[in-house]
py3Dmol code that shows the C-alpha trace and the ligand (Angstrom):
import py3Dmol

protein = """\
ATOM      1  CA  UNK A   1      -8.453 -10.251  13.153  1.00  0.00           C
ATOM      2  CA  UNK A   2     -10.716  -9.329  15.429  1.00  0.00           C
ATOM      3  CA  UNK A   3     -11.758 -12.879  16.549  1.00  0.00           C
ATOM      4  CA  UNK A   4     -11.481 -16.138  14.364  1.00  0.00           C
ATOM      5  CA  UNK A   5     -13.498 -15.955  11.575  1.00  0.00           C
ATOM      6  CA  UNK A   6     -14.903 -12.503  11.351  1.00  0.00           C
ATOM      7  CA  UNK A   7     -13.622 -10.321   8.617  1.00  0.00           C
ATOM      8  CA  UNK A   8     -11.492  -7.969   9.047  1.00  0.00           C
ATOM      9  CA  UNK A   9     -12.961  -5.413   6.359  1.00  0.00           C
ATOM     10  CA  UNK A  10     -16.536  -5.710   6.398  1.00  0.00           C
ATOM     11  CA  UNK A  11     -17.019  -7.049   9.094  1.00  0.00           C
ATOM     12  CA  UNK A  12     -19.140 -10.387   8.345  1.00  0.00           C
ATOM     13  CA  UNK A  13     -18.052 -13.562   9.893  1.00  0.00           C
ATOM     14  CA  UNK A  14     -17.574 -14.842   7.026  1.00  0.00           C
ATOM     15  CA  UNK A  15     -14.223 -15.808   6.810  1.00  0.00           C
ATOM     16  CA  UNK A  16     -13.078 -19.573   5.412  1.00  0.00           C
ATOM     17  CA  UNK A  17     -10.013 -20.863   4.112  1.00  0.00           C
ATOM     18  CA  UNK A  18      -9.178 -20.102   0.769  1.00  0.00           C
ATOM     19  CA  UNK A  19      -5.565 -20.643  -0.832  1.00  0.00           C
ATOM     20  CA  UNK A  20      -2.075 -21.548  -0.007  1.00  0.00           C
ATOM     21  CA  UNK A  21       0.428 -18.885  -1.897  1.00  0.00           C
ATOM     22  CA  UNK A  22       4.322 -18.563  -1.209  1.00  0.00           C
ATOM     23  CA  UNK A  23       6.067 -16.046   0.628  1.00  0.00           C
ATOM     24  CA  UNK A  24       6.867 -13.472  -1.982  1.00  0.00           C
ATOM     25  CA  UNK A  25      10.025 -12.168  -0.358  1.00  0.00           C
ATOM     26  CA  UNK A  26      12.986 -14.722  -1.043  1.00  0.00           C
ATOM     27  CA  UNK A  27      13.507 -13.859   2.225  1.00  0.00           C
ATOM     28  CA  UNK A  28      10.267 -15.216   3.716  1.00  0.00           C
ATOM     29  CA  UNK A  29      10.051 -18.368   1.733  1.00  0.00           C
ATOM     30  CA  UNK A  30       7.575 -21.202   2.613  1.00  0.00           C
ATOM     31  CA  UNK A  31       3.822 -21.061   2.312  1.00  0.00           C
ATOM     32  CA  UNK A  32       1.131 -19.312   3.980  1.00  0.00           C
ATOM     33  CA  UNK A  33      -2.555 -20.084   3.829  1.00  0.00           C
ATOM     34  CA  UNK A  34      -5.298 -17.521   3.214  1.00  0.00           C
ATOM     35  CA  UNK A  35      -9.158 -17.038   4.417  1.00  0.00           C
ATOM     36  CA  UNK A  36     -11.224 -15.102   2.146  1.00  0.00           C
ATOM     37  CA  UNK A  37     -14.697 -13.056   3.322  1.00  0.00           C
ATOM     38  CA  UNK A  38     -17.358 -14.785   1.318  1.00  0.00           C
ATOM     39  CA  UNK A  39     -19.183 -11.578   1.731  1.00  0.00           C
ATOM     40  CA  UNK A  40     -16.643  -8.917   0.473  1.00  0.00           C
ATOM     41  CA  UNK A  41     -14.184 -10.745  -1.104  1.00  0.00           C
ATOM     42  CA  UNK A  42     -11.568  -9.197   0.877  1.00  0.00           C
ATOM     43  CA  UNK A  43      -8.973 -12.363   2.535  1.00  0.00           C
ATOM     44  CA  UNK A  44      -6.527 -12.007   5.584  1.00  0.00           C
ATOM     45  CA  UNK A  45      -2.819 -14.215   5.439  1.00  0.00           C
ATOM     46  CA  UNK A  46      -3.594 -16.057   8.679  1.00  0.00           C
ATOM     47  CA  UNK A  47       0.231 -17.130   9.851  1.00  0.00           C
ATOM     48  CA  UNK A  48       1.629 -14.264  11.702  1.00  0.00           C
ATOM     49  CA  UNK A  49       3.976 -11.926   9.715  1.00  0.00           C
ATOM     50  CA  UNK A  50       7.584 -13.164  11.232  1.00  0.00           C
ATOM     51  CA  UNK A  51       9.036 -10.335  13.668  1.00  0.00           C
ATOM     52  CA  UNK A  52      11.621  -9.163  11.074  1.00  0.00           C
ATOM     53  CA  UNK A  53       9.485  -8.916   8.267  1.00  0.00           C
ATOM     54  CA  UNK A  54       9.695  -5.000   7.466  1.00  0.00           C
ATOM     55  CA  UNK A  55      13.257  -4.848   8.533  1.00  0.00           C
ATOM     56  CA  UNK A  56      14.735  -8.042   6.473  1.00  0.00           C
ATOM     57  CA  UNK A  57      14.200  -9.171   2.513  1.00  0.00           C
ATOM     58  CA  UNK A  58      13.539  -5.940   0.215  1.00  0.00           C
ATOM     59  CA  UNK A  59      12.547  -4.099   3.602  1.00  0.00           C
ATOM     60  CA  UNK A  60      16.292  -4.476   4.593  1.00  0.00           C
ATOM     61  CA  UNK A  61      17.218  -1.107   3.683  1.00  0.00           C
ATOM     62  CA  UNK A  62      20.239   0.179   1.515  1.00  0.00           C
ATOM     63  CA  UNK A  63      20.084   2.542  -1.639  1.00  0.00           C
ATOM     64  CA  UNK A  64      17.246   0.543  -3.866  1.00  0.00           C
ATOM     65  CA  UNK A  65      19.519   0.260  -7.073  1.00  0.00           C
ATOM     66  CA  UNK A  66      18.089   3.034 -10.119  1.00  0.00           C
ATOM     67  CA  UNK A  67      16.772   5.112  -6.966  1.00  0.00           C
ATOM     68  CA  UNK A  68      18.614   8.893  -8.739  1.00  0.00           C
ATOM     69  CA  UNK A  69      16.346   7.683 -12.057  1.00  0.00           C
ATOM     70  CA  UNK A  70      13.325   7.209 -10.188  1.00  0.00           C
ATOM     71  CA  UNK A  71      13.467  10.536  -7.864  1.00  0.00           C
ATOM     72  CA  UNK A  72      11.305  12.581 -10.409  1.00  0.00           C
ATOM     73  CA  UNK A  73       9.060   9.883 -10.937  1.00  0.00           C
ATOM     74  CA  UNK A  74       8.617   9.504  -7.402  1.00  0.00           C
ATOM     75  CA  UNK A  75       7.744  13.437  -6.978  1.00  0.00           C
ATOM     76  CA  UNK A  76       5.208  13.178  -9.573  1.00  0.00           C
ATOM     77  CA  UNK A  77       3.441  10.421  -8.215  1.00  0.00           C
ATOM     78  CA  UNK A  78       3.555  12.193  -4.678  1.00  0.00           C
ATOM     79  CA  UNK A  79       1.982  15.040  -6.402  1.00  0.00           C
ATOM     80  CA  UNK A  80      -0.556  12.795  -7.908  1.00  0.00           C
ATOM     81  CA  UNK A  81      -1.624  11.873  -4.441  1.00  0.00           C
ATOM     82  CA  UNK A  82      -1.789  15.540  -3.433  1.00  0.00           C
ATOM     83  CA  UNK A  83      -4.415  16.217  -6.671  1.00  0.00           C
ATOM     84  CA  UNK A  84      -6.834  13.172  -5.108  1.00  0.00           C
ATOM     85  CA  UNK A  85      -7.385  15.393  -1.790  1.00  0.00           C
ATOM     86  CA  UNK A  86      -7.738  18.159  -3.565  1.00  0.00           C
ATOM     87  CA  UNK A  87     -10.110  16.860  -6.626  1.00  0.00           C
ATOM     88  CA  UNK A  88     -12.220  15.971  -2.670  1.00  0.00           C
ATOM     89  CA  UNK A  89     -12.241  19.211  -0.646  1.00  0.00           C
ATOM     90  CA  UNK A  90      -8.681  19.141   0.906  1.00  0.00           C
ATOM     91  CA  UNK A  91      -6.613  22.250  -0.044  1.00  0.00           C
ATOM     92  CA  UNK A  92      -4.096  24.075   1.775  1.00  0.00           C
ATOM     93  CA  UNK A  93      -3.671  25.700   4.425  1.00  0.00           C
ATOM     94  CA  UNK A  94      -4.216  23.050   6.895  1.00  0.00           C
ATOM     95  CA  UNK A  95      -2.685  20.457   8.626  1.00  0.00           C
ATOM     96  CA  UNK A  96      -1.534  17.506   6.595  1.00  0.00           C
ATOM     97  CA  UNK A  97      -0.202  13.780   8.634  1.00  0.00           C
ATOM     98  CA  UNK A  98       1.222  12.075   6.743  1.00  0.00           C
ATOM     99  CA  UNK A  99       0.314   8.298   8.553  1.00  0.00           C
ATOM    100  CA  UNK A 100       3.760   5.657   7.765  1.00  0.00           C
ATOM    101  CA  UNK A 101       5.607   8.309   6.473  1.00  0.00           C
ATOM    102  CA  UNK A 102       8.854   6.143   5.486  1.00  0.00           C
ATOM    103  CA  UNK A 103      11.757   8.723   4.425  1.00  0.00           C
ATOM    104  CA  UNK A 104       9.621  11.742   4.563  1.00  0.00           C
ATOM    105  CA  UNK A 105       9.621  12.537   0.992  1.00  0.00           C
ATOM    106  CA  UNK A 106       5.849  13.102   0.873  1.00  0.00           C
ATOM    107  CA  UNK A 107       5.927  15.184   3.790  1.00  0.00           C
ATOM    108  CA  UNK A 108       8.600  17.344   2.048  1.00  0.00           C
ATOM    109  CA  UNK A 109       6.206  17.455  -0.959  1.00  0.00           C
ATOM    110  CA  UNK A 110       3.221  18.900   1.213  1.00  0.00           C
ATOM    111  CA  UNK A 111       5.116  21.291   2.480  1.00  0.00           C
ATOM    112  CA  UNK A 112       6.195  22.552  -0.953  1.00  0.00           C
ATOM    113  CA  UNK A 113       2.515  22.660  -1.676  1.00  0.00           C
ATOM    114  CA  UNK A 114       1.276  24.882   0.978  1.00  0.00           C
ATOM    115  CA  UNK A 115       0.318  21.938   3.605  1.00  0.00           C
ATOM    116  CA  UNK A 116       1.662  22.413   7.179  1.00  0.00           C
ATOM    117  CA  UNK A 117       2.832  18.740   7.028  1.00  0.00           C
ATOM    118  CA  UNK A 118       3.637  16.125   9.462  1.00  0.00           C
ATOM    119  CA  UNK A 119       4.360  12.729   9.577  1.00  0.00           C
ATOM    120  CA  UNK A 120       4.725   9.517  12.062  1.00  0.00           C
ATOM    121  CA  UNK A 121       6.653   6.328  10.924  1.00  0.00           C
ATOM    122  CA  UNK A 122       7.709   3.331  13.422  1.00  0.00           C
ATOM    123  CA  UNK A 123      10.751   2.229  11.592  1.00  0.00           C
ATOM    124  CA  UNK A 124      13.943   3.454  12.464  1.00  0.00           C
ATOM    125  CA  UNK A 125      15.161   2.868   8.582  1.00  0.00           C
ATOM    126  CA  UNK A 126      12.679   5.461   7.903  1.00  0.00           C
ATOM    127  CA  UNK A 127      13.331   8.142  10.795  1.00  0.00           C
ATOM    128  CA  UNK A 128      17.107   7.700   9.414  1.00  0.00           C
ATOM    129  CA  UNK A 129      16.363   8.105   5.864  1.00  0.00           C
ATOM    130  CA  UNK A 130      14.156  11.199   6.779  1.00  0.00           C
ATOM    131  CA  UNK A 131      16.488  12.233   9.609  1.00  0.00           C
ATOM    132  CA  UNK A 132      19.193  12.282   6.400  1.00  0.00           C
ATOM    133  CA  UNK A 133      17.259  14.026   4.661  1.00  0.00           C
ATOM    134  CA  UNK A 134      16.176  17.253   6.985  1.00  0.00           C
ATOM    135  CA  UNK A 135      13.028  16.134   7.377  1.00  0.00           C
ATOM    136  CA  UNK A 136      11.684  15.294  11.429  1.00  0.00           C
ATOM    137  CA  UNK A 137       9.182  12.855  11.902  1.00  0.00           C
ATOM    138  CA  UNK A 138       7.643  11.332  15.008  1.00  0.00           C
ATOM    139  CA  UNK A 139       9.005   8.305  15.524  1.00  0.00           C
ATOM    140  CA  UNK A 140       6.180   5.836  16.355  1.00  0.00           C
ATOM    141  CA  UNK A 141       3.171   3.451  15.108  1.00  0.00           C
ATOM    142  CA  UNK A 142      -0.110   4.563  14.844  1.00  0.00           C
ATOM    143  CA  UNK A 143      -1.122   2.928  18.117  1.00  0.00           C
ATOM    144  CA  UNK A 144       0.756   5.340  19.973  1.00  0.00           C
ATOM    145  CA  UNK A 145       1.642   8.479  18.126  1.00  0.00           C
ATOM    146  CA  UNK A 146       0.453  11.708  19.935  1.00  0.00           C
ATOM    147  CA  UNK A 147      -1.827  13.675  17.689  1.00  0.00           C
ATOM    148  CA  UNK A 148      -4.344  16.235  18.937  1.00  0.00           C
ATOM    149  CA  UNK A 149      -8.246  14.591  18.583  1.00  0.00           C
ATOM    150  CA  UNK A 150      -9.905  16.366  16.043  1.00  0.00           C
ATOM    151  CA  UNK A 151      -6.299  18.678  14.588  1.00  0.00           C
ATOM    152  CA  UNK A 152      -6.270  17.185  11.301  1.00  0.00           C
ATOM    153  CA  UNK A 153      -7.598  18.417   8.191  1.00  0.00           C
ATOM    154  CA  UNK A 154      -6.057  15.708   5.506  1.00  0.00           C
ATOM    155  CA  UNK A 155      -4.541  12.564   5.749  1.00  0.00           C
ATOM    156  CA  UNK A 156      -2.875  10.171   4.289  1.00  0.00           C
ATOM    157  CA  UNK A 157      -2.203   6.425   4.363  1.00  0.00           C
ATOM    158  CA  UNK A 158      -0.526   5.238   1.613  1.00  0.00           C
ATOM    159  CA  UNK A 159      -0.028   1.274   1.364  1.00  0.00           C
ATOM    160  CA  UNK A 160      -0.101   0.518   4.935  1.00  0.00           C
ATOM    161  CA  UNK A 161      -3.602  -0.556   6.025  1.00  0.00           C
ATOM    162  CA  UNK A 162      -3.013  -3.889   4.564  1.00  0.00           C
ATOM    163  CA  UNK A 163       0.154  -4.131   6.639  1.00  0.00           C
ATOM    164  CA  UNK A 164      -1.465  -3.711   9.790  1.00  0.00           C
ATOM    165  CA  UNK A 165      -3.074  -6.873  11.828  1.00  0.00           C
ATOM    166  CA  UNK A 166      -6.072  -4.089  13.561  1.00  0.00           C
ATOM    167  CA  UNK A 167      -6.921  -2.066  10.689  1.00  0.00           C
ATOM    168  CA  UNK A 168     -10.395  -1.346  12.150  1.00  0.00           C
ATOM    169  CA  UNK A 169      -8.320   0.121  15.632  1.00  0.00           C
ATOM    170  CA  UNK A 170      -5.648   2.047  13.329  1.00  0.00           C
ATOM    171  CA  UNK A 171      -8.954   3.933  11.638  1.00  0.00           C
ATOM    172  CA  UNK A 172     -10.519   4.804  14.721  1.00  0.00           C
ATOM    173  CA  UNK A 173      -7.310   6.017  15.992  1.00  0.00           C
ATOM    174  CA  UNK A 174      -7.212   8.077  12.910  1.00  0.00           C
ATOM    175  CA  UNK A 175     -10.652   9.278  12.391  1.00  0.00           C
ATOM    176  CA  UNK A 176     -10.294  10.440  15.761  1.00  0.00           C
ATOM    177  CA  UNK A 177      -7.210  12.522  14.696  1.00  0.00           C
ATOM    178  CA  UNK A 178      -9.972  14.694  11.550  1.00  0.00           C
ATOM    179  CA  UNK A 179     -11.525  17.022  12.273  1.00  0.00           C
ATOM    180  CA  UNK A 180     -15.101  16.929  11.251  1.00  0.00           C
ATOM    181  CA  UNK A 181     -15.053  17.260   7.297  1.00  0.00           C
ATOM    182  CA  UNK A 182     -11.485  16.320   7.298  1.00  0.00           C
ATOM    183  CA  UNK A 183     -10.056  14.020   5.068  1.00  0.00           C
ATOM    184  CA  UNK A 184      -8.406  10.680   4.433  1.00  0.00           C
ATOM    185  CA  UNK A 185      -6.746   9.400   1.499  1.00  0.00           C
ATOM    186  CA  UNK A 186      -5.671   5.616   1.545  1.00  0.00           C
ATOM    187  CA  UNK A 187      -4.314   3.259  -0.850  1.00  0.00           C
ATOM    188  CA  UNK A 188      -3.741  -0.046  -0.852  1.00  0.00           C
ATOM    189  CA  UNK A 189      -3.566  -3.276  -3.578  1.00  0.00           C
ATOM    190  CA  UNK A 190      -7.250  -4.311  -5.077  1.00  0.00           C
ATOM    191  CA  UNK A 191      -7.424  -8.074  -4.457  1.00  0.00           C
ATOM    192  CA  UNK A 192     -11.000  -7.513  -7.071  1.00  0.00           C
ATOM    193  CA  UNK A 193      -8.714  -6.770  -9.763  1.00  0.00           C
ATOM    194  CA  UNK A 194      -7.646  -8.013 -12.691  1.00  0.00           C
ATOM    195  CA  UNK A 195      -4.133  -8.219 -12.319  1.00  0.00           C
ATOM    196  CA  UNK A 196      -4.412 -10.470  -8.538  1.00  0.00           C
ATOM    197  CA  UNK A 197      -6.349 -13.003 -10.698  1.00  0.00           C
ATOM    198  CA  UNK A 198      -3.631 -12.956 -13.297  1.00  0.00           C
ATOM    199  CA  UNK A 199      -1.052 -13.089 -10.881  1.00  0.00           C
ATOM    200  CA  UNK A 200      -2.316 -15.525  -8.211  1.00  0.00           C
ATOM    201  CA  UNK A 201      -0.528 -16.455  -6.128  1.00  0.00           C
ATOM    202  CA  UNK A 202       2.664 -14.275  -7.454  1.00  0.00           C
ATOM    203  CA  UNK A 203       0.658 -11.399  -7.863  1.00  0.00           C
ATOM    204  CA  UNK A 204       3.141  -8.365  -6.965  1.00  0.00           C
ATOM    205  CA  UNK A 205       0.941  -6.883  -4.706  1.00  0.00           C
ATOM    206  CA  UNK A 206       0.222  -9.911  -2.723  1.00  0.00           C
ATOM    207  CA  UNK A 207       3.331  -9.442  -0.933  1.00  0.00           C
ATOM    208  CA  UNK A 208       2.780 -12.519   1.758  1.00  0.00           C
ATOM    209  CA  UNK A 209       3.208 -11.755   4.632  1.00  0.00           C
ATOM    210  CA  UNK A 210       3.777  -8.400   5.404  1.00  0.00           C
ATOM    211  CA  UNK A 211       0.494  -8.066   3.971  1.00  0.00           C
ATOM    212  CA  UNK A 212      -2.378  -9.185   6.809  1.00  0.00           C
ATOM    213  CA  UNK A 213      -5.257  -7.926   4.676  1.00  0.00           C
ATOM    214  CA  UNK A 214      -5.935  -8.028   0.433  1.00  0.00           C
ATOM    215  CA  UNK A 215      -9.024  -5.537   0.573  1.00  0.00           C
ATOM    216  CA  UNK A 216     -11.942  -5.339  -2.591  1.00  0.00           C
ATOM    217  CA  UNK A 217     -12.743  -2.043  -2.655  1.00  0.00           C
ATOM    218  CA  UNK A 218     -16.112  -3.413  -1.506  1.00  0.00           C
ATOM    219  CA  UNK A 219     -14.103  -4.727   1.859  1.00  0.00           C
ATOM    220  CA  UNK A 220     -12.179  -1.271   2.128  1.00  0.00           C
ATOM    221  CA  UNK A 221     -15.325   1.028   2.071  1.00  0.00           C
ATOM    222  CA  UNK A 222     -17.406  -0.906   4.678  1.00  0.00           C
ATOM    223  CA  UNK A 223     -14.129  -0.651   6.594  1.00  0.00           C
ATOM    224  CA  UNK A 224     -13.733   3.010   6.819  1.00  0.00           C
ATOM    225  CA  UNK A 225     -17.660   3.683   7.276  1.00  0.00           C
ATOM    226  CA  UNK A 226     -18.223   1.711   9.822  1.00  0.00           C
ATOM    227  CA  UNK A 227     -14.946   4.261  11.443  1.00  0.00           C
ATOM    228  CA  UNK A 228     -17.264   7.427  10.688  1.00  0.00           C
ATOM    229  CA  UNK A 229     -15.158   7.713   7.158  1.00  0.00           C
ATOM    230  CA  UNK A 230     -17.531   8.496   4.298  1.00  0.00           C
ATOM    231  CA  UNK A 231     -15.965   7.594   1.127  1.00  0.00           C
ATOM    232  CA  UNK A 232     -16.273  10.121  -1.515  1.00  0.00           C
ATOM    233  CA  UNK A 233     -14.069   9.493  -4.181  1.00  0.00           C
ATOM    234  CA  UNK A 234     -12.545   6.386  -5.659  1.00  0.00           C
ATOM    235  CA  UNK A 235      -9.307   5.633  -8.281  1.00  0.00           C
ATOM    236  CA  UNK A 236      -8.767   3.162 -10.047  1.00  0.00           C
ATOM    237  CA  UNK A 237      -5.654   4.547 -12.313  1.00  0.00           C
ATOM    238  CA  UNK A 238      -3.117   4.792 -11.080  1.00  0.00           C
ATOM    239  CA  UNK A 239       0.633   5.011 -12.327  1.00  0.00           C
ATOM    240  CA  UNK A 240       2.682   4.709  -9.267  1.00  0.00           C
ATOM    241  CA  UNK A 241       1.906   1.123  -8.850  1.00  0.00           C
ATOM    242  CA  UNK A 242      -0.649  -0.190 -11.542  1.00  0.00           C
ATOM    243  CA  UNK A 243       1.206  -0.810 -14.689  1.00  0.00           C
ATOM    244  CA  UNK A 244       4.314  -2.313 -12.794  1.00  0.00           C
ATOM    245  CA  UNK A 245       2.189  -4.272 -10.585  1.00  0.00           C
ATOM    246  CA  UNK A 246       0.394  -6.294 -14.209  1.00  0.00           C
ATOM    247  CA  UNK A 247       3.717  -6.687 -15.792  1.00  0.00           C
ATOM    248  CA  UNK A 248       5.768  -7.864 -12.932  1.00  0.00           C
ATOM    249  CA  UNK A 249       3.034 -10.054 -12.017  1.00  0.00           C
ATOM    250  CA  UNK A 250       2.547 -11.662 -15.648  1.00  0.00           C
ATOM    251  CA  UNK A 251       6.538 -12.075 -15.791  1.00  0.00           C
ATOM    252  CA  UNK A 252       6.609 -13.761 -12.390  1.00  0.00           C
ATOM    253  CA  UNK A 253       5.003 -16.386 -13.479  1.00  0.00           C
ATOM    254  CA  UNK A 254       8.136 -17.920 -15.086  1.00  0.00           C
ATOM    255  CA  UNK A 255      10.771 -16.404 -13.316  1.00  0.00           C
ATOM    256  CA  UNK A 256      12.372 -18.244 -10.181  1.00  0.00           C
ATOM    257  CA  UNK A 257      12.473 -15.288  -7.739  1.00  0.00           C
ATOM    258  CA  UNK A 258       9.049 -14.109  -7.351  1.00  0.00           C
ATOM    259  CA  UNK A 259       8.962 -10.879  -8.344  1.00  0.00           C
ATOM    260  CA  UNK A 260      12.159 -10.952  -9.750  1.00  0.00           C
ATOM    261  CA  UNK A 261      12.992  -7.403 -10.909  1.00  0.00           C
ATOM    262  CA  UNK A 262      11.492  -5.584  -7.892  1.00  0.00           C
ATOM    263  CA  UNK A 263      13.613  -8.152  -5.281  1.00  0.00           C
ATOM    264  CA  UNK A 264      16.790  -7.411  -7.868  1.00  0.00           C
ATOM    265  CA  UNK A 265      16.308  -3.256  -7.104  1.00  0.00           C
ATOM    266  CA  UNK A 266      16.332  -3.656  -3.681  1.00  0.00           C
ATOM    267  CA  UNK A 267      19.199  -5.447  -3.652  1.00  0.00           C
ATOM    268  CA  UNK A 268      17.132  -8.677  -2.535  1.00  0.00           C
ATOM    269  CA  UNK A 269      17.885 -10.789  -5.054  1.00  0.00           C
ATOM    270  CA  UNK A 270      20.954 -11.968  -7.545  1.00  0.00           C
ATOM    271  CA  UNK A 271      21.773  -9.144 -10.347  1.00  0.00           C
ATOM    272  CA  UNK A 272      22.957 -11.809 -12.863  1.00  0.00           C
ATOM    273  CA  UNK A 273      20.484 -14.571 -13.406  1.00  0.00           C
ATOM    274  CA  UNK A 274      18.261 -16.460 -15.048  1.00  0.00           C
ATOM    275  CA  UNK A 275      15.227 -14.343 -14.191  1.00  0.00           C
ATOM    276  CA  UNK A 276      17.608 -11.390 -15.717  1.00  0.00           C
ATOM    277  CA  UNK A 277      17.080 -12.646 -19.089  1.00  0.00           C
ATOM    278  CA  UNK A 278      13.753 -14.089 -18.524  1.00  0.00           C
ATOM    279  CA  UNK A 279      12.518 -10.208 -17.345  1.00  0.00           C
ATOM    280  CA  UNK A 280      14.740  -8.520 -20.335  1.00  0.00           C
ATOM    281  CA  UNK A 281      12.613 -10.624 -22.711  1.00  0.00           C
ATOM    282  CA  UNK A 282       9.313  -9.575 -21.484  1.00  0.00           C
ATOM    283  CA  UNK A 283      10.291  -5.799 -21.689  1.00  0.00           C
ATOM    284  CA  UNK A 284       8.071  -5.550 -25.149  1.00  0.00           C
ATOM    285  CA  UNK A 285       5.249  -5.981 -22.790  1.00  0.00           C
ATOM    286  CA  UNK A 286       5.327  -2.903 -20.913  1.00  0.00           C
ATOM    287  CA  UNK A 287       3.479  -1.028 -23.137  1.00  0.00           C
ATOM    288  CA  UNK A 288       0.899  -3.963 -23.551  1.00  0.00           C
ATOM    289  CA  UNK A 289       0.538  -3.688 -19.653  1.00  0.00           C
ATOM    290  CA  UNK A 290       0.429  -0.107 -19.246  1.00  0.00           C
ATOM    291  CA  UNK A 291      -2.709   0.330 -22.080  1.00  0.00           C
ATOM    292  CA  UNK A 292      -4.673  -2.766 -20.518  1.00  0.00           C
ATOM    293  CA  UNK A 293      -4.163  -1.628 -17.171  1.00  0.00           C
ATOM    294  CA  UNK A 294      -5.682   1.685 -18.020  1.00  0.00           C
ATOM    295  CA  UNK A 295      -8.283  -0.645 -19.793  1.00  0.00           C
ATOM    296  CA  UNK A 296      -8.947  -2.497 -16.698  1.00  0.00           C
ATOM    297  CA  UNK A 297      -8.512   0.874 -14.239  1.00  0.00           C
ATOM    298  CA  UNK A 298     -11.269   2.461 -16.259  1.00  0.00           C
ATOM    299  CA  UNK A 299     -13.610  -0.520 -15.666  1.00  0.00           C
ATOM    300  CA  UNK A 300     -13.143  -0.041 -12.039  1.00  0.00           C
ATOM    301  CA  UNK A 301     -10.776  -3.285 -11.943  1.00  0.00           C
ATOM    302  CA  UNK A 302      -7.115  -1.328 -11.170  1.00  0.00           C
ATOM    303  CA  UNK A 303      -4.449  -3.904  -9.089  1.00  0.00           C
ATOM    304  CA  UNK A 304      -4.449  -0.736  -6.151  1.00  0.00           C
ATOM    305  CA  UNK A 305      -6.882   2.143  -5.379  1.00  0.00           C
ATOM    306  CA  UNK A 306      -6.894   5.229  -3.892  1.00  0.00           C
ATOM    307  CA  UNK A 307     -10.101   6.039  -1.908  1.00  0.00           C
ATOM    308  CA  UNK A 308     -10.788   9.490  -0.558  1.00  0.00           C
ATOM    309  CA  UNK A 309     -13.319   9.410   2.619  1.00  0.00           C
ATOM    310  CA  UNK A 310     -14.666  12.282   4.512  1.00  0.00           C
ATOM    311  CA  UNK A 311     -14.473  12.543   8.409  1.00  0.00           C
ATOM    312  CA  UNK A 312     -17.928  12.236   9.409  1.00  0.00           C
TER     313      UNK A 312
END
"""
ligand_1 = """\
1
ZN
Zn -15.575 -9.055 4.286
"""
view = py3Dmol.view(width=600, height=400)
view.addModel(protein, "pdb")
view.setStyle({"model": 0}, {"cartoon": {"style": "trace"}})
view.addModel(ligand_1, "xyz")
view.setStyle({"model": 1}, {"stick": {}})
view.zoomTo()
view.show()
């Protein structure tokens, strides 16, 4: 936050304290209190994230357990992200960054397409995993990766704005990175949608506190304008995270571990359990969550979004 009270998205000081939800790693239990902008709706976790948090709990590295069954899904969701810059200008050739790049894999998946790709990632569990996988990154944080002012044509910035305690300082870094009529495509969780109500303080995405700040879309687009980012396209349906995101959230609600089945494939939390059976019983809801979370993405309500803005 840029001083107490002042939101973080839009800017308003309009901040005031709103909930008290649990950590939703089991291995950052305890609770943490919320503010929430009474002008965009967007809210900030006001306890500091603890120093470990993306290094321990489900951030503590290892295979994630199903990982060979989820590689193709994984490429066509990259691909999916690839289609929203393009559906808004941003075709190859150019330069791609790829901004918290984790393993590489999207990088890899530029590349394929024609991008001359790039990315920067501050964890050394990423560099590793990308490092494993032929793929060189530059190791370092947004705040002081060396990128050429103005060399960018697209990039990307998928689910880490809300992990970041500046996000206004981490888009000026970037927009500075475009070039004019560049690109930026960023997702992050929708705390205006329908599944963060349903979930509450379980919902998946809420993921206290490695999360500083739940953006509305409202929140997010004053955010990036007021960087010289024009928004210019907005998604609401999304399969990489939507449909899991409802039903996780829904079946949280009565499982012990928050989140159970997420925690359980990343080795986080106990295989055999309670939850287990609890989670195996709700599996006839998948379907039910994947056809109202389209219902709810078409009404502009989806639990993330992806928002396309234009350099300025
Ligand atoms: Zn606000």
């Amino acid at each position: 936050m840029s001083e107490p009270g002042r939101c973080p998205a839009c800017d308003e000081p309009a901040l005031a304290p709103w909930r008290t939800v649990p950590g939703s790693d089991p291995a950052m239990p305890g609770d943490y209190a919320l503010a929430r902008c009474a002008s965009c709706g967007s809210a900030v976790t006001l306890a500091p994230a603890p120093a470990e948090a993306h290094e321990a709990g489900a951030y503590g590295g290892g295979t994630p357990r199903g990982s060979g069954l989820a590689a193709p899904l994984l490429r066509a969701f990259d691909r999916r992200r690839l289609t929203f810059l393009e559906r808004a200008g941003a075709r190859p050739p150019g330069r791609l960054l790829d901004i918290g790049a984790g393993r590489g894999r999207f990088v890899a998946q530029a590349r394929a397409a024609g991008w001359d790709a790039a990315g920067i990632e501050p964890s050394l569990r990423g560099m590793g995993g990308a490092q494993a996988a032929g793929i060189e990154l530059q190791h370092a944080g947004i705040e002081d990766a060396v990128v050429a002012t103005g060399s960018i044509d697209a990039a990307t910035l998928w689910h880490v704005l809300e992990h970041l305690d500046d996000p206004g300082a981490a888009l000026e870094r970037i927009a500075g990175w475009l070039a004019p009529g560049g690109r930026l495509l960023v997702g992050v969780p929708n705390l205006a949608s329908v599944q963060a109500r349903a979930g509450g303080g379980r919902w998946y995405h809420l993921d206290v506190p490695r999360h500083r700040t739940h953006f509305t879309v409202e929140g997010l687009h004053a955010l990036l304008r007021r960087h010289g980012l024009q928004p210019v396209a907005t998604h609401h349906v999304l399969a990489e995270h939507n449909p899991f995101g409802l039903w996780v959230s829904v079946v949280s609600r009565s499982t012990r571990v928050p989140s159970w089945l997420y925690h359980a494939l990343k080795r986080n939390a106990p295989l055999r359990s309670r939850d287990a059976l609890v989670t195996a019983a709700a599996l006839p809801l998948v379907p039910v969550a994947i056809a109202a979370e389209l219902a709810f993405g078409l009404a502009g309500r989806g639990g993330t979004v992806a928002v396309v803005a234009r350099r300025v």
